[in-house]
C-alpha positions as CSV (number, residue, x, y, z in Angstrom):
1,X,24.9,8.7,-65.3
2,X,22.2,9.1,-63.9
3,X,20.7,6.8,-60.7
4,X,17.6,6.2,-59.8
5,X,16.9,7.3,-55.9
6,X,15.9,4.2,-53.8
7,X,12.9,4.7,-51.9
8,X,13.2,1.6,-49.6
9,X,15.8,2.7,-47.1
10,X,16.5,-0.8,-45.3
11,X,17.6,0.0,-41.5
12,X,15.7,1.8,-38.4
13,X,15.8,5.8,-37.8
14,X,17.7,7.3,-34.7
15,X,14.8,8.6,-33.4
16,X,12.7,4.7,-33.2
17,X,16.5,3.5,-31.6
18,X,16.2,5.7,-29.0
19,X,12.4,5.3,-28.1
20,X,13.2,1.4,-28.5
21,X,16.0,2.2,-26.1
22,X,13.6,4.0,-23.8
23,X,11.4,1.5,-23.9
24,X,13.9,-1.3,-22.6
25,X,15.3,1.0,-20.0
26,X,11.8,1.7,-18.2
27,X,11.3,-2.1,-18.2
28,X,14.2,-2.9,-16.8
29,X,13.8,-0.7,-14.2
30,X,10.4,-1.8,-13.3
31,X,12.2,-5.5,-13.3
32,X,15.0,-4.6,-11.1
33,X,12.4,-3.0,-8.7
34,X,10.2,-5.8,-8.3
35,X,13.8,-7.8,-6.8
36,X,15.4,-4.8,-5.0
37,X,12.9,-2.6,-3.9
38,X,10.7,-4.3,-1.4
39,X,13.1,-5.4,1.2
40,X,14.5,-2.2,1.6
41,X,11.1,-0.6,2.8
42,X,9.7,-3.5,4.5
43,X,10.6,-2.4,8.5
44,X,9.1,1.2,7.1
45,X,5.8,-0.7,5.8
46,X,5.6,-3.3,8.3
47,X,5.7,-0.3,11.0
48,X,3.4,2.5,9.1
49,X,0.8,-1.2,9.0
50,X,1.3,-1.7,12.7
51,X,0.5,1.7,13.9
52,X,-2.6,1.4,11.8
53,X,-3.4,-2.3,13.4
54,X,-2.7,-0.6,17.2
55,X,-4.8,2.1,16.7
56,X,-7.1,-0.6,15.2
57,X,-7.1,-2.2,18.0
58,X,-7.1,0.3,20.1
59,X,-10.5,1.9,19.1
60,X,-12.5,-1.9,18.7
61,X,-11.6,-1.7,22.6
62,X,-13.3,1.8,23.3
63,X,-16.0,1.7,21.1
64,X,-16.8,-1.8,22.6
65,X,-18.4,-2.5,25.7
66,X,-17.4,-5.7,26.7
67,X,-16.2,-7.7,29.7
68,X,-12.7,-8.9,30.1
69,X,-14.1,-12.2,29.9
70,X,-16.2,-12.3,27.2
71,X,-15.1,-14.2,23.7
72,X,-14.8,-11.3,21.7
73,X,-12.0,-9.8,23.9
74,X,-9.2,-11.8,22.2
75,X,-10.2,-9.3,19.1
76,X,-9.5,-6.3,21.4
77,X,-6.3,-7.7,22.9
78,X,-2.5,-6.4,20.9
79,X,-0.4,-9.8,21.2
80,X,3.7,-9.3,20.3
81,X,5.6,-12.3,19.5
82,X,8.2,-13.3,17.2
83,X,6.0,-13.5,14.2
84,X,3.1,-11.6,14.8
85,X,2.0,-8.3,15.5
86,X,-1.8,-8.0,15.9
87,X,-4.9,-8.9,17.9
88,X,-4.6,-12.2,20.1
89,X,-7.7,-13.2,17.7
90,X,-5.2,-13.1,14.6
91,X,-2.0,-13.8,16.1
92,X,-3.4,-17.2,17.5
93,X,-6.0,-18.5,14.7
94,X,-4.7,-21.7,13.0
95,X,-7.0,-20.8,9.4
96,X,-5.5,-19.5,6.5
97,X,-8.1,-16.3,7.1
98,X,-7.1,-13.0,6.5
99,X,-6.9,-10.7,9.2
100,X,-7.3,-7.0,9.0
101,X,-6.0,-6.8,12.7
102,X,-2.6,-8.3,12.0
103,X,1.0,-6.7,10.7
104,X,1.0,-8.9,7.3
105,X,4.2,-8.5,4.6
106,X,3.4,-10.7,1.9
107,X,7.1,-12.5,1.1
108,X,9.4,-10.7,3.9
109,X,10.7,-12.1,7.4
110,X,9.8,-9.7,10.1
111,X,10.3,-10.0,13.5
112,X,8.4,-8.4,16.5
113,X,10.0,-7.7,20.4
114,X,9.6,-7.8,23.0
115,X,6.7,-10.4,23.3
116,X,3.7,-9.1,25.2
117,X,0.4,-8.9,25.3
118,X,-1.6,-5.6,25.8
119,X,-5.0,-5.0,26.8
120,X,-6.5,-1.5,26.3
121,X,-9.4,0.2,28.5
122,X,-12.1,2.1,27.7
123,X,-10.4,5.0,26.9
124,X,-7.9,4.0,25.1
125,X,-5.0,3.1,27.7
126,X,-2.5,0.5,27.2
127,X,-2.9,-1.6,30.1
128,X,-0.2,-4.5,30.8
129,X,-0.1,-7.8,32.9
130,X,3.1,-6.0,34.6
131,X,4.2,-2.7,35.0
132,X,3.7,-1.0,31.3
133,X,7.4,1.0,30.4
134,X,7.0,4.7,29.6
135,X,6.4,4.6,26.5
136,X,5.7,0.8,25.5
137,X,8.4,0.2,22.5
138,X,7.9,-2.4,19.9
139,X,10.7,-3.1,17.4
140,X,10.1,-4.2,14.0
141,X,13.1,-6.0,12.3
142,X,13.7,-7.0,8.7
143,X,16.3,-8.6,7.0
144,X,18.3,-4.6,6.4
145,X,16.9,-2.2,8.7
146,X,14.6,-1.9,12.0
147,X,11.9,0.4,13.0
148,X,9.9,1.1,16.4
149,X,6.7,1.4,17.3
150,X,5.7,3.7,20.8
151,X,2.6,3.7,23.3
152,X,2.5,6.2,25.4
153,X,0.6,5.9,28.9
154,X,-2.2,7.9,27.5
155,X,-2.2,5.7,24.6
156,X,-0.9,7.4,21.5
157,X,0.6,5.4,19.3
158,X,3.4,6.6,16.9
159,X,6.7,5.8,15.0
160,X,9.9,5.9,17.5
């Protein structure tokens, strides 16, 4: 007897299984990163942004020209509290404005100490309303892990 071959083969191949399987596996992975991965690098990013925001500050301050007095200080002036890391401008605005001068992890819960407030001079020196520490130290904490942030007295900033 002879049978005809069938031509329609019902089922998948192994080879579109496994790129299907591939397929699900990246995704997943990309899933489980958008929940997992950001709070275990947000004391890293939070202190990589606040070296940028101190040198920020830093150099608005030398490259201005302004009195101590004047209105545009505040922008020139590093403010530490709880909550905020950034210019006194930012730190104490009540809009909903973006600042470029201010530590900012969208969805994380960082805290900044000690609370301060740190005025630069014309060169570039940290200057404080008491004696500055050798080197200034501000400590980033999230919810898993802590970072630093140092200013030296001849005001280079850096991670510590």
């Amino acid at each position: 007897m002879n049978h005809p071959r069938t031509k329609h083969i019902k089922g998948f191949t192994l080879v579109e299984l496994i790129v299907v399987i591939i397929v699900v596996a990246i995704m997943s992975l990309y899933a489980a990163s958008k929940f997992i991965g950001v709070s275990q690098f947000s004391a890293q990013a939070a202190q990589q942004q606040g070296i940028a925001v101190v040198r920020q500050i830093q150099l608005g301050r030398m490259q201005s020209n302004i009195q101590d007095t004047d209105a545009l200080h505040d922008r020139y002036s590093l403010l530490v509290t709880a909550k905020c890391l950034g210019s006194q401008q930012a730190c104490t605005s009540v809009t909903t404005e973006p600042f470029s001068h201010k530590v900012v992890i969208e969805e994380q819960d960082l805290s900044f100490t000690p609370a301060m407030s740190i005025d630069f001079d014309l060169l570039g020196n940290p200057i404080c309303s008491s004696a500055c520490p050798e080197p200034i130290r501000i400590q980033i904490a999230s919810t898993q892990e802590q970072e630093s942030i140092c200013i030296n007295s001849q005001g280079y900033v850096y991670g510590c």
